[in-house]
C-alpha positions in Angstrom: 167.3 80.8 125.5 167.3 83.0 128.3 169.7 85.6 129.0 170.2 87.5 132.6 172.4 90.8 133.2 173.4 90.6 136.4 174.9 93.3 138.4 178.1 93.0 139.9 179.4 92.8 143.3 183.1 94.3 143.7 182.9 97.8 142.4 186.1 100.0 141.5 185.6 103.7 142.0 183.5 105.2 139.4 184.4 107.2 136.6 183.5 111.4 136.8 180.5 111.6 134.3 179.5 115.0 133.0 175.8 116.1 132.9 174.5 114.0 130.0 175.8 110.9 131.0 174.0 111.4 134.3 171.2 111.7 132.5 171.3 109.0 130.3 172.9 106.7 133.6 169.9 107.5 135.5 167.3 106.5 132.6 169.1 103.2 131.6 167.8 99.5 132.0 170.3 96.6 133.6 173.1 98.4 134.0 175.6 96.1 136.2 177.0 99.6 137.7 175.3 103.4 138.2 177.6 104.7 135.5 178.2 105.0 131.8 180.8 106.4 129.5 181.2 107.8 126.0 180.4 104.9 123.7 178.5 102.2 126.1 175.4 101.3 124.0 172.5 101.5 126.8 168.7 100.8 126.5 167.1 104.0 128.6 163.6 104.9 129.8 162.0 107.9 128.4 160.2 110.3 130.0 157.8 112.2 126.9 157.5 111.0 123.6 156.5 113.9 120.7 155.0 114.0 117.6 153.3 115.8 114.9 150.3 115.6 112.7 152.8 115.4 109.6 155.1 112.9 111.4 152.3 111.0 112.9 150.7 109.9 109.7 153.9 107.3 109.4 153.8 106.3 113.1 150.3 105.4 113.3 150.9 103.3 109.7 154.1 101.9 111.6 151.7 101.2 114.8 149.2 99.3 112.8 151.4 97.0 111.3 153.1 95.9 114.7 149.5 95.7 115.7 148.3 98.3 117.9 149.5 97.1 121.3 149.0 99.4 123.9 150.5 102.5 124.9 153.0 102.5 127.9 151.8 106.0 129.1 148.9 107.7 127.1 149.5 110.2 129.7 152.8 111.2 128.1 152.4 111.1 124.6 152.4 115.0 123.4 150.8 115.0 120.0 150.2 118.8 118.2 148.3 119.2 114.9 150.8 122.5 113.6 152.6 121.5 110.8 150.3 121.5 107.8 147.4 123.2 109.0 145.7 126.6 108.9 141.9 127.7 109.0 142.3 128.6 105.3 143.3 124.7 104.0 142.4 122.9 107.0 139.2 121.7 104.7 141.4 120.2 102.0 142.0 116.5 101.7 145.4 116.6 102.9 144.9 118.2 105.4 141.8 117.0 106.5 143.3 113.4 107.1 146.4 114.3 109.1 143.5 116.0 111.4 141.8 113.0 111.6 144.4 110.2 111.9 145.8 112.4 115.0 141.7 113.3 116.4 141.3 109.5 116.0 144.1 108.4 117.7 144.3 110.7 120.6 140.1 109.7 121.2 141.5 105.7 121.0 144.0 105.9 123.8 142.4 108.4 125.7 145.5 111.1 125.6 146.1 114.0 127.7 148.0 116.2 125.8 146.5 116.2 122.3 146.9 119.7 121.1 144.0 120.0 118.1 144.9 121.9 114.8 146.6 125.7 115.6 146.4 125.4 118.9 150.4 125.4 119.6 153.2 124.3 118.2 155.2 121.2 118.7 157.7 121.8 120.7 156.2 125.5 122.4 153.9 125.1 125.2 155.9 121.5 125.5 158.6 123.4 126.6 156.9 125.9 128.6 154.5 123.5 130.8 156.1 120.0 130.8 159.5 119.8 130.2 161.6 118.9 133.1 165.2 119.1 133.9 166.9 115.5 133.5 164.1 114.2 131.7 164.7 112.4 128.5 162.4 113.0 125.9 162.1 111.4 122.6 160.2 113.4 119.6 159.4 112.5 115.6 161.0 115.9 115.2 164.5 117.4 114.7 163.4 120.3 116.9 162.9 118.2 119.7 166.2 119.1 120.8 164.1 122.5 121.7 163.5 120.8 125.2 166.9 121.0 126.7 166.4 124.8 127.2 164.9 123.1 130.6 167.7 121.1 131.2 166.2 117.6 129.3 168.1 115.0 127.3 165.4 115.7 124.2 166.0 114.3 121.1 164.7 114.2 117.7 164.2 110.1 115.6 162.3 109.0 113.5 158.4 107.9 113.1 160.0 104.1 113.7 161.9 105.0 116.7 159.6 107.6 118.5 156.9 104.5 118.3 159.0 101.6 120.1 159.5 103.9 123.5 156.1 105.0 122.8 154.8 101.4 123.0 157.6 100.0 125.3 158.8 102.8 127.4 162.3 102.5 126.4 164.7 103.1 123.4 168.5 102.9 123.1 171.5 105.3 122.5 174.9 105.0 121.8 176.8 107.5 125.1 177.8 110.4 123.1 180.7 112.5 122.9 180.0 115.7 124.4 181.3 119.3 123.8 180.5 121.5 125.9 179.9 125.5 124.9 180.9 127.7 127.9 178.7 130.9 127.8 180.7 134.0 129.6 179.3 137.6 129.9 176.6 139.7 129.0 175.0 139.9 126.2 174.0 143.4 125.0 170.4 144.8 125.1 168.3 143.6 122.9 170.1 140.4 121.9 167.8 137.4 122.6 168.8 133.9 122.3 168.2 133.5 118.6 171.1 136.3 117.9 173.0 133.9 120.7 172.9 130.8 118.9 173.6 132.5 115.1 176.6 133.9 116.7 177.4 130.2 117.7 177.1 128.9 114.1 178.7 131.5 112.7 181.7 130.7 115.0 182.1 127.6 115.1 179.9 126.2 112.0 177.2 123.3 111.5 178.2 119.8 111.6 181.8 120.2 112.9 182.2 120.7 116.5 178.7 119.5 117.2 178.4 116.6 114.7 177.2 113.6 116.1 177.8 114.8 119.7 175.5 115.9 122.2 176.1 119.7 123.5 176.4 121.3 126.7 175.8 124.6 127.7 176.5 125.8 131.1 178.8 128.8 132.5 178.3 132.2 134.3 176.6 133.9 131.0 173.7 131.6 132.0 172.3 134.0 134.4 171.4 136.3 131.7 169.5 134.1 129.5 165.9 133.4 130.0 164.2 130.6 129.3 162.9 132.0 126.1 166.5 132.5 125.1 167.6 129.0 126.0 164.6 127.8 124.5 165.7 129.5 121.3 169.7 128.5 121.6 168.2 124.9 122.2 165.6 124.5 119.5 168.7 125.3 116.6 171.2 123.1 118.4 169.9 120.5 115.3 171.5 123.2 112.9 174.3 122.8 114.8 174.9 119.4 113.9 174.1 117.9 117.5 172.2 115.3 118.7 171.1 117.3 121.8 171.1 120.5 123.1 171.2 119.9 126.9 171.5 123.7 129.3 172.6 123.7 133.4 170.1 123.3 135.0 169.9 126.0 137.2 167.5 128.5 139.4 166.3 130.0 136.0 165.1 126.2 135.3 163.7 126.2 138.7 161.6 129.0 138.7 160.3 128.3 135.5 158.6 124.9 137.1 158.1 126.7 140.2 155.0 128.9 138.3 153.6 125.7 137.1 150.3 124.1 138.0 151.8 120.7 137.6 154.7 119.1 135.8 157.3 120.8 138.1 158.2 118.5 140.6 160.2 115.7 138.9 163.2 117.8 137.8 166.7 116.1 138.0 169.3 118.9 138.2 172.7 117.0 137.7 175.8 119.1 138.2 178.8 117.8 136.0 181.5 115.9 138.5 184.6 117.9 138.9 187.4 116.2 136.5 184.3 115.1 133.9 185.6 114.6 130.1 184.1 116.3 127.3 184.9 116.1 123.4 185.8 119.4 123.2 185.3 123.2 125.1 184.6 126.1 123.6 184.3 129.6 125.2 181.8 131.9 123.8 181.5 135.6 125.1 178.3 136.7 125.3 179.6 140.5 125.0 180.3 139.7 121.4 176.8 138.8 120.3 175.7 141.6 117.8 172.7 140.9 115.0 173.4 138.5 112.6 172.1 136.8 109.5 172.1 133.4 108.0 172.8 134.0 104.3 170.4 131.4 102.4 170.9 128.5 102.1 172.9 127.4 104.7 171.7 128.7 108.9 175.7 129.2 109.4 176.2 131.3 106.5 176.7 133.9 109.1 177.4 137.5 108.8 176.9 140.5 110.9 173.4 142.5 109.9 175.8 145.8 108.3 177.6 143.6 105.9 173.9 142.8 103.7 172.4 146.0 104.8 169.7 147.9 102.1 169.5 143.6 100.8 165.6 144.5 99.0 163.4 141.8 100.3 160.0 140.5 99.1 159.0 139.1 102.2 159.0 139.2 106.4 157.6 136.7 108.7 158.1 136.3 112.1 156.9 132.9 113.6 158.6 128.7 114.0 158.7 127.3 116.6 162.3 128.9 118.0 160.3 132.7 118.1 159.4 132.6 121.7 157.2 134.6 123.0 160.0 137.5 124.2 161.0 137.4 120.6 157.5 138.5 119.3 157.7 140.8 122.4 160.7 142.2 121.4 160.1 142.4 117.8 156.5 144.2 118.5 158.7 147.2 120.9 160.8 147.6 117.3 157.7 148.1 115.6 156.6 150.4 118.0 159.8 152.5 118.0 159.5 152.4 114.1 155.7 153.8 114.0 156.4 156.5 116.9 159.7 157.5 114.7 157.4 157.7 111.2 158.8 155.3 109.4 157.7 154.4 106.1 155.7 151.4 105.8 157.0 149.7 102.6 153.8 147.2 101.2 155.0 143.7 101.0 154.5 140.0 102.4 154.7 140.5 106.2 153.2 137.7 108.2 153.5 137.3 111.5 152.5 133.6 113.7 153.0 133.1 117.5 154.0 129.9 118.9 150.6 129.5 120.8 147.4 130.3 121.4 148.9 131.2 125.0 151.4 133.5 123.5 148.7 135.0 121.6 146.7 135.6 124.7 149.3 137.1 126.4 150.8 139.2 123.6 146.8 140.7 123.0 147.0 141.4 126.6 149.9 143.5 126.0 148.3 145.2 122.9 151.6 144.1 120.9 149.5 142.4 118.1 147.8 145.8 116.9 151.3 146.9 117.0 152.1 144.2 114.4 149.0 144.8 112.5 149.5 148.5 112.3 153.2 148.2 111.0 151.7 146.1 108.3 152.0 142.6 109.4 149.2 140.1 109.0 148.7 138.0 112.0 148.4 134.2 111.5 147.4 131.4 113.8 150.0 129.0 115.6 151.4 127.0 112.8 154.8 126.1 111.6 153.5 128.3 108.7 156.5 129.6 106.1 159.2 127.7 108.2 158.0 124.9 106.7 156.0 125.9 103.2 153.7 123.0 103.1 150.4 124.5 104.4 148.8 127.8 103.8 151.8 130.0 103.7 154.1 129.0 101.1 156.9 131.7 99.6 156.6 132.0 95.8 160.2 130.7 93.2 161.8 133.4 93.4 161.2 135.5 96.5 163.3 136.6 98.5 162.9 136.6 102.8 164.2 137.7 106.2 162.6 134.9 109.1 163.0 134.7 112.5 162.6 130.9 111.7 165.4 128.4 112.3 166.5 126.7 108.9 167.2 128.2 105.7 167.1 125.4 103.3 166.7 125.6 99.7 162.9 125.0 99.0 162.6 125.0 102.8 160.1 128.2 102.3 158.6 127.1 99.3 160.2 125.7 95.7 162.5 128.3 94.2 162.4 130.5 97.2 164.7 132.4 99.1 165.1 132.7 102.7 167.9 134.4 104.9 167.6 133.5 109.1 167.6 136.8 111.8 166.2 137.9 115.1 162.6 138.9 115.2 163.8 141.8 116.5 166.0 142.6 112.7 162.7 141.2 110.8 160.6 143.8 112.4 163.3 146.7 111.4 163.6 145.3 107.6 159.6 145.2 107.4 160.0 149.5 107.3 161.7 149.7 104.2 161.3 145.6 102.9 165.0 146.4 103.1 167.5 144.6 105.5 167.8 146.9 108.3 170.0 147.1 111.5 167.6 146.9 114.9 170.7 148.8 116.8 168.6 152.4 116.5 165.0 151.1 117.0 165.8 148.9 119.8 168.2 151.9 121.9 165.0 153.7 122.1 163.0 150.4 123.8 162.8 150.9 127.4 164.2 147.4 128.6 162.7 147.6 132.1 159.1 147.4 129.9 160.9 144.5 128.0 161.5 143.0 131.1 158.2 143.7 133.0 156.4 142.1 129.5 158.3 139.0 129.2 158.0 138.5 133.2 161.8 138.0 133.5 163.1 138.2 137.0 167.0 139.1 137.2 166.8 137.8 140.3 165.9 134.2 140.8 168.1 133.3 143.8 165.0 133.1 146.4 163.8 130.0 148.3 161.0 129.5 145.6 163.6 128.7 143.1 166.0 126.8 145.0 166.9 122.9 143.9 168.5 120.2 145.1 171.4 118.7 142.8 170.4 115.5 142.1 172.6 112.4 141.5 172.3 109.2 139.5 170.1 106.6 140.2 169.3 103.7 138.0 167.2 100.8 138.4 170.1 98.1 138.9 167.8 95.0 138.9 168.8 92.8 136.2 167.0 92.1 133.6 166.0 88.7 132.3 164.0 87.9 128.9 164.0 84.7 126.9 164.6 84.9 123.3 161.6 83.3 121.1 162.4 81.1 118.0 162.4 82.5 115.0 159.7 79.8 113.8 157.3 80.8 116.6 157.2 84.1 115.8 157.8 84.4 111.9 155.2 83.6 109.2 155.9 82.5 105.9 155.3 85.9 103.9 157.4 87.6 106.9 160.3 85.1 106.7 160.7 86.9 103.3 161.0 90.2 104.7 163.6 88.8 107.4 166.3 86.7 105.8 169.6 87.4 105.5 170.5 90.4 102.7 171.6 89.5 100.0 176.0 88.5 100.2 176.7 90.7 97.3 175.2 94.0 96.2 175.8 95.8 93.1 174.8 99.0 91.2 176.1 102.2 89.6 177.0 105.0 91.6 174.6 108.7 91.6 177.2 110.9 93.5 176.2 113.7 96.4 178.0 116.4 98.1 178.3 117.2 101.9 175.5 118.1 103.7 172.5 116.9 101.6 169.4 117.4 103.9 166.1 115.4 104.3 164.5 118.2 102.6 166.6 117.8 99.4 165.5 114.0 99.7 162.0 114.2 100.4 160.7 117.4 99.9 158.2 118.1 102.8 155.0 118.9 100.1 155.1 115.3 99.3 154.9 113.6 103.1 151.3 112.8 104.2 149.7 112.7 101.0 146.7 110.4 100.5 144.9 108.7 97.3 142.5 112.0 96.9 145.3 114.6 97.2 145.8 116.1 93.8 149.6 115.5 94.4 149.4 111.8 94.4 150.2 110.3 90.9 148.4 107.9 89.0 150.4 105.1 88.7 151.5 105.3 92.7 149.1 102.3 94.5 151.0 102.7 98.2 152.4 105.5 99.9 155.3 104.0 99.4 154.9 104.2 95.7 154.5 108.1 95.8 157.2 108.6 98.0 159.7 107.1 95.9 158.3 108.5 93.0 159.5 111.9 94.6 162.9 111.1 95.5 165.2 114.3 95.5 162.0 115.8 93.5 163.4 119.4 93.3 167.1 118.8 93.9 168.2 116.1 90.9 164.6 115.7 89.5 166.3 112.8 87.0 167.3 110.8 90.0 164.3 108.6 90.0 165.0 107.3 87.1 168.6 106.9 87.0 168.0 104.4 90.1 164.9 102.4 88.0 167.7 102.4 85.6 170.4 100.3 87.4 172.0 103.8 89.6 171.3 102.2 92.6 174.1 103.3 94.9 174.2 106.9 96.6 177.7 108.1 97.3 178.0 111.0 98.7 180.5 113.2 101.4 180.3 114.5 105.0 176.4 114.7 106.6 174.3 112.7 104.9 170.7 113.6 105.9 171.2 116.1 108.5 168.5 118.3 108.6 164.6 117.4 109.3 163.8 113.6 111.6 161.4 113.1 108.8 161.5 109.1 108.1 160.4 109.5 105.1 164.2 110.1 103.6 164.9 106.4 104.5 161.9 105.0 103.1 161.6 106.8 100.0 165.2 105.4 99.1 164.6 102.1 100.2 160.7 102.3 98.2 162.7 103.0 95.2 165.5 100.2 95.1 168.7 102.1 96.3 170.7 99.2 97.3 173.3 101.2 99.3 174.4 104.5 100.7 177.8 105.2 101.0 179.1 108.4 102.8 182.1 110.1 104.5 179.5 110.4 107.6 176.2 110.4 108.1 173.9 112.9 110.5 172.7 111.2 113.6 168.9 110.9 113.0 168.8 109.6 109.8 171.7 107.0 110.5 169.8 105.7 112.6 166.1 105.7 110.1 168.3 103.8 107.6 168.7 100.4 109.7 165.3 100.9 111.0 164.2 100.9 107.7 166.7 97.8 106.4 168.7 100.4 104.0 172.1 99.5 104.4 174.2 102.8 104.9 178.1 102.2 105.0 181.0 104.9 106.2 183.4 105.0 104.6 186.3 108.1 104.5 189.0 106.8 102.8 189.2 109.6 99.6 190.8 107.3 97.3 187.3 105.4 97.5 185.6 108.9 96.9 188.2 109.0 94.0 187.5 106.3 92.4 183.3 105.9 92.8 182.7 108.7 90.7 178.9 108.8 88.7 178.2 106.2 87.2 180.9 103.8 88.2 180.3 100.3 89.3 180.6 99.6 92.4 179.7 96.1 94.3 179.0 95.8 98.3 180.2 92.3 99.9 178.2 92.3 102.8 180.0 88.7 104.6 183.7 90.4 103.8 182.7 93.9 104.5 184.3 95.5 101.7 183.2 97.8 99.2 184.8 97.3 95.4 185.2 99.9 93.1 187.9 100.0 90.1 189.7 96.9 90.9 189.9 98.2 94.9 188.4 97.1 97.8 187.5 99.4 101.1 186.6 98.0 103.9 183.5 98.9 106.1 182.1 97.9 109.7 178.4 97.3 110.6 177.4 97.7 114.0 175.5 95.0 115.9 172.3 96.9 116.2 172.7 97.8 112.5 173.7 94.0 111.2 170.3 92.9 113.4 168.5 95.3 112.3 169.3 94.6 108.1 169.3 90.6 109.0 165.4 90.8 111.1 164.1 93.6 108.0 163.9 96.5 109.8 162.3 98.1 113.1 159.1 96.7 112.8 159.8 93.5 111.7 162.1 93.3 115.3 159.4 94.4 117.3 157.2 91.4 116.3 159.6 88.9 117.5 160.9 90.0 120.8 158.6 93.1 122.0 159.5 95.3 124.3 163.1 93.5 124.4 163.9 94.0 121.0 166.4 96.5 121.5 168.9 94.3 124.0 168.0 91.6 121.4 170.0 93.3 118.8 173.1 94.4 120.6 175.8 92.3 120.7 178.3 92.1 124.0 180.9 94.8 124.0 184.1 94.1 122.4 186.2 96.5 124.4 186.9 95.9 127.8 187.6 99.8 128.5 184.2 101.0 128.9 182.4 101.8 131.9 180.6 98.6 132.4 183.8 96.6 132.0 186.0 98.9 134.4 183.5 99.2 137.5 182.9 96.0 137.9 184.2 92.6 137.9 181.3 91.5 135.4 179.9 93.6 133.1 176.1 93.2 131.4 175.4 91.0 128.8 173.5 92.2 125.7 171.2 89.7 124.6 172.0 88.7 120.7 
């Protein structure tokens, strides 16, 4: 069969589109019209894809089995070796294979931007030397988002869905809502963009405004943040709850690309159309900003810094990915203050890791590194380090620490641990005493003209060199034409198993959840990327598969594992199910291990989209007198032909989407990409059932999605 989209001939007047739907217009394939609106399900072309050496390990295993076509642009694959490694474990067997799938692969298709083992991390240098405004960018990381300080569309999916655009060139997205977060004033001196974006969550909370939407920032307060700060605003939009953190891009943007060697020149600076709809606007004042802290173990646990003042601490660090380099900057000049003003230096855990080996350059340069080491601090190689507690620095049960990272997690630091979020800036005043401390003192004495003159910031960037043009819209309108293969042709016998039809009815006993369970509590990060010789690998695991159910919810509900081997096999739970880390591995391990279904009040964005790639059947449903009723350990039966859940002698209906019924129905991601290739993605989607959207109203035809 072969299906064309055609465009169409009479146009009505667009629709105003706001910034990220120009984006996400101007990447998309067979459009009938240059526009799209909130809802449209689109197949786009990405600009970067992103990965890890941790997240890697399931991509290449994913790209074997679809069997290792080639790449669409090797030139634009960004792989960095940070999250695991450190000279001090970089010989043990764990480690030693990540390093080596990622050398391997990077020597295979001949890639330009393989970053070896502590050289940066992920999303750093990325960020500072190829990010462009309008780009959309695609990363096997939750931090992704970290991107749109430049102005991108940058995401964070799964291993699964960062290797299809790798391979093809393309992915899809559902249009998101968009809120937008007007930024007004000034902030005060000394408050960077990590104090910015705490102040955010405090206000307005994770996974509420944001949840499931993309955000925008743009207003006058722009002019005072640099791109360190956006950067920093950017990287914990995740926390937020949002599926993208996207800024204005602006002559800040500008300049930044201006001082490149290369990567500067494709920039697409959209400017939102005057009567543009958002989900929601929220004003927040810049002038208000004061130093903060994420009580543990939530990042919008917020309060200001006096309110857990004299809090004894066990340990500092200063490092992730969202300290930028005018953080460490900044958090050196406190140290400084706090030598020159004889402070006591307390002994405890002070570790200290910038972003880069760049950053570390520049900062030894400066002499700010002996200023760390004097005040106490050990300074560590670019890693993710603490942030992430799976290589060499891991916090001990029990400890308790201030970090300039971005999530707060429990176990996030290490099992049993402790950690409380801040500004480098209040981590390098706590390290004094090992006592939360308010920077306010230290940092009036900084002269902010040095600040300024070390972080290279320009107040002024309205010159010629950082002048743009504001771009508009323009998709590739040709239509697209593919043929569907038959299922026979393209299906053998032992893969015809993997693809039928689920089964009609599904039944198991019910393991209940609260809100916000994160992909941490799921699969603990220690246990991802483990091979045969790794001392953490059981016995009686044969695949990685095996060990990764095996360590479902491992620290969290320890009996869960065998409450699901024992008939449990049906996760309810409440509001943001898996937010938190991209990490695939959340999806598989419950899928490995026989859960049948999970049922939630909503689910966060990147892992509801890892469970149909994955052929785990998640199902929405809010209706509390379903929540009443499946309580643990009640029975509860999925009819998948009916769409209704049953529980007590009720039944609750559910809707699938297309893309999620194809993707169940084919087995999975993989198992798509065999039959239809690059077009697997318009093979799954199913023509629009409203006539409302933008497709529909601009034309007098609108595109048909191949299913």
């Amino acid at each position: 069969m072969i299906i064309t989209i055609r465009s169409s001939v009479a146009m009505a007047p667009l629709p105003p589109m706001n910034v990220i739907e120009k984006i996400l217009c101007h990447h998309a394939v067979g459009l009938s019209v240059p526009c799209v609106q909130e809802g449209d399900v689109i197949c786009v072309k990405s600009d970067w894809t992103l990965a890890s050496e941790l997240t890697f390990q399931g991509m290449d295993t994913l790209y074997s089995s679809i069997g290792r076509p080639p790449l669409h642009r090797p030139d634009r694959f960004w792989l960095a070796v940070d999250h695991t490694v450190d000279p001090r474990v970089n010989h043990l067997p764990k480690q030693k294979a990540l390093i080596q799938v990622a050398t391997d692969f990077a020597e295979e298709h001949g890639l330009t931007d393989f970053w070896g083992p502590n050289t940066t991390i992920m999303h750093t240098e990325f960020a500072r030397q190829r990010a462009q405004p309008g780009q959309i960018v695609i990363g096997a990381d939750s931090h992704t988002c970290s991107a749109g300080g430049m102005g991108a569309f940058a995401t964070g999916l799964g291993a699964g869905d960062v290797v299809m655009p790798l391979v093809t060139g393309q992915t899809w997205f559902k249009v998101p809502p968009v809120v937008y977060i007007e930024l007004v004033g000034t902030p005060p001196l000394g408050m960077g963009g990590k104090d910015v974006i705490l102040h955010i969550l405090g206000a307005l909370k994770r996974n509420t405004v944001a949840f499931e939407r993309a955000v925008y920032y743009g207003g006058d307060g722009l002019r005072h943040l640099s791109d360190d700060a956006r950067f920093a605003i950017a990287n914990m939009t995740t926390e937020f709850g949002g599926i993208a953190g996207v800024f204005a891009a602006d002559a800040v943007t500008a300049a930044v690309c201006a001082k490149r060697s290369s990567h500067k020149d494709e920039g697409l600076y959209f400017t939102p159309d005057a009567d543009c709809s958002y989900a929601a606007h929220h004003v927040i004042r810049l002038d208000d900003v004061r130093t903060t802290v994420a009580i543990h173990p939530s990042p919008d646990n917020c309060v200001r810094i006096g309110e857990v003042a004299g809090m004894a601490l066990d340990g500092c660090f200063i490092g992730a990915c969202t300290t930028t380099q005018e953080d460490l900057i900044l958090g050196a000049l406190v140290l400084q203050q706090g030598l020159l003003a004889g402070l006591p230096i307390t002994p405890g855990n002070k570790r200290v890791t910038p972003g880069s080996l760049q950053i570390v350059s520049h900062l030894n340069q400066l002499g700010l590194l002996s200023i760390y080491e004097a005040a106490g601090f050990t300074v560590g190689v670019p890693s993710c380090s603490f942030c992430v507690g799976i290589g060499a620095d891991v916090a001990l049960p029990g400890e308790v620490w201030l970090s300039s990272q971005n999530r707060n997690f429990r176990n996030r630091m290490g099992k049993g641990s402790i950690g409380h979020l801040a500004s480098a800036a209040a981590v390098a005043a706590s390290s004094f005493r090992m006592q939360v401390t308010d920077p306010a003192d230290l940092l009036g004495q900084i002269d902010f003209a040095l600040f300024d003159a070390y972080r290279q910031w320009n107040t002024n960037n309205d010159t010629p060199s950082h002048s743009f043009t504001v771009s508009q819209p323009s998709p590739d309108l040709t239509p697209v034409v593919f043929t569907r293969p038959p299922r026979a042709a393209t299906t053998s016998s032992s893969e015809a198993d993997q693809t039928s039809e689920p089964r009609a009815i599904i039944s198991g006993r019910v393991q209940v959840f609260e809100d916000d369970v994160d992909t941490d509590a799921i699969i603990p990060a220690q246990f991802m990327g483990l091979n045969p010789s790794s001392p953490l690998w059981p016995a009686d695991c044969r695949t990685e598969e095996d060990v990764l159910a095996s360590y479902s919810f491992a620290y969290t509900r320890p009996e869960f594992v065998q409450r699901c081997r024992d008939g449990a096999t049906i996760i309810v739970a409440g509001t943001a199910f898996g937010s938190g880390s991209s990490r695939e591995e959340a999806a598989r391990c419950l899928k490995a291990l026989g859960v049948q279904a999970v049922i939630a009040k909503s689910f966060a964005y990147i892992y509801a989209r890892n469970q149909p790639n994955n052929a785990l059947l998640g199902i929405v449903i809010t209706d509390p007198v379903f929540h009443k009723l499946a309580v643990e350990g009640a029975q509860v039966s999925v009819d998948l032909p009916r769409r209704v859940v049953l529980v007590a002698g009720q039944s609750f209906p559910f809707a699938l989407t297309a893309l999620e019924e194809a993707f169940l129905v084919e087995g999975g991601l993989t198992q798509l990409f065999k039959r239809y290739k690059t077009d697997l993605f318009r093979a799954a989607m199913q023509p629009k059932a409203s006539n409302k959207s933008c497709q529909a109203t601009c034309g007098d035809s609108a595109p048909v999605e191949a299913w």
